[in-house]
FIMAR-926204 format. One record per residue (C-alpha): residue in one letter; z, x, y negated. Coordinates in steps of 0.1 Angstrom, whole numbers, plus 5000, padded with zeros to 4 digits. Layout:
REM FIMAR-926204
+----+------+------+------+
! aa !   pz !   px !   py !
+----+------+------+------+
!  A !    Z !    X !    Y !
...
+----+------+------+------+
//
This chain:
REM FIMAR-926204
+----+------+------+------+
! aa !   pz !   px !   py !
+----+------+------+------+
!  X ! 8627 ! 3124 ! 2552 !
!  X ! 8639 ! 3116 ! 2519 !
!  X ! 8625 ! 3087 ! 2498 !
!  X ! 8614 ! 3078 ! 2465 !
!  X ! 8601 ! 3045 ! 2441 !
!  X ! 8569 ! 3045 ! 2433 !
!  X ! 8550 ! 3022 ! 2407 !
!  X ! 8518 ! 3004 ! 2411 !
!  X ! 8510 ! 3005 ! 2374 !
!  X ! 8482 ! 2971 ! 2379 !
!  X ! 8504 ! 2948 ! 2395 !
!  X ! 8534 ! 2962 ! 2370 !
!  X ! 8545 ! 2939 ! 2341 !
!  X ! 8569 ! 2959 ! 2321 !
!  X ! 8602 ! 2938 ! 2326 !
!  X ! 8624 ! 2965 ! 2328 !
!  X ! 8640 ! 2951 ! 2354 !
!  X ! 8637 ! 2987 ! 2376 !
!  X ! 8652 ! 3004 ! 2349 !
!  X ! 8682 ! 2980 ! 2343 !
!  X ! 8692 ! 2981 ! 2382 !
!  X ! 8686 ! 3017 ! 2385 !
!  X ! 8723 ! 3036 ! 2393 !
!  X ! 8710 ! 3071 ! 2384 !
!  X ! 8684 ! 3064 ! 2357 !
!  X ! 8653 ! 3073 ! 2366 !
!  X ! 8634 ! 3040 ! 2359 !
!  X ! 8620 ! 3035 ! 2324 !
!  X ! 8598 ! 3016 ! 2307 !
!  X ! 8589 ! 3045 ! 2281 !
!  X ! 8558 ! 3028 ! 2267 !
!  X ! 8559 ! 2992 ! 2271 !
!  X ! 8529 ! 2988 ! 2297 !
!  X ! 8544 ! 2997 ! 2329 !
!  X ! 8573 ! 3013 ! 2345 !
!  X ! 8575 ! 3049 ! 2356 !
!  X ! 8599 ! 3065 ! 2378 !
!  X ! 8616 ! 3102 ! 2373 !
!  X ! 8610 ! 3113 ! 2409 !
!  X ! 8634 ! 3144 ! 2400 !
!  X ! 8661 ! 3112 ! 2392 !
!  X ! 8654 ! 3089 ! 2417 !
!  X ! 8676 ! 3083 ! 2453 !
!  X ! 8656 ! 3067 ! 2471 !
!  X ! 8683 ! 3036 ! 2473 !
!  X ! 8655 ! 3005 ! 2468 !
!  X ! 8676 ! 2990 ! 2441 !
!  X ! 8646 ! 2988 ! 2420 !
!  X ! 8623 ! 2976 ! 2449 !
!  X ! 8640 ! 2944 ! 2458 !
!  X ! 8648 ! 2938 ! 2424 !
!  X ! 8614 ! 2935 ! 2409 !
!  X ! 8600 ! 2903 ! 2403 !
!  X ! 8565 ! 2913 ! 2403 !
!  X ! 8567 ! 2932 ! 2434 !
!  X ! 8555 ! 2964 ! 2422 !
!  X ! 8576 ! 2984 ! 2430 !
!  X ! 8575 ! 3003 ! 2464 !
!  X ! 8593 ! 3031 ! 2488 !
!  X ! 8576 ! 3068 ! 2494 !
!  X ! 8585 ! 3090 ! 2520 !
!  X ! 8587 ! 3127 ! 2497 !
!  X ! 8557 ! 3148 ! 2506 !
!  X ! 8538 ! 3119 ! 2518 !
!  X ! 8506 ! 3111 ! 2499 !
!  X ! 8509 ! 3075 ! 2477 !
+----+------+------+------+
//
C-alpha cells in the first residue's frame, strides 16, 4: 500500500525543514504555524520524516485512518 507524510500540527515548529528536503513539493509551510503536506504531491519517500528536527513528521499507509 502506498504511503504518505503526515503532520502532527502540536509537536510541529514551522522550520520548513519538510518543505526544503521535499523532491516533489508537497511540503509547505503556508502559514507560518505548522507544516502541511499536499497528499495529492506527496511520494511517500520519508525524506521529510527523517529530516525533521522536531520529529513531527510521520509515514501513513493511504486509506488508513491517522
Amino acid at each position: 500500500m502506498a504511503r504518505y507524510a503526515s503532520v502532527d500540527r502540536a509537536v510541529c515548529v514551522a522550520c520548513g525543514t519538510c518543505a526544503a528536503v521535499c523532491p516533489k513539493g508537497a511540503a509547505a509551510v503556508p502559514d507560518g504555524r505548522w507544516a502541511v503536506i499536499d497528499t495529492a504531491r506527496c511520494v511517500g519517500c520519508g525524506l521529510c520524516a527523517r529530516a525533521c528536527p522536531a520529529g513531527c513528521v510521520a509515514l501513513a499507509e493511504r486509506g488508513a485512518a491517522v
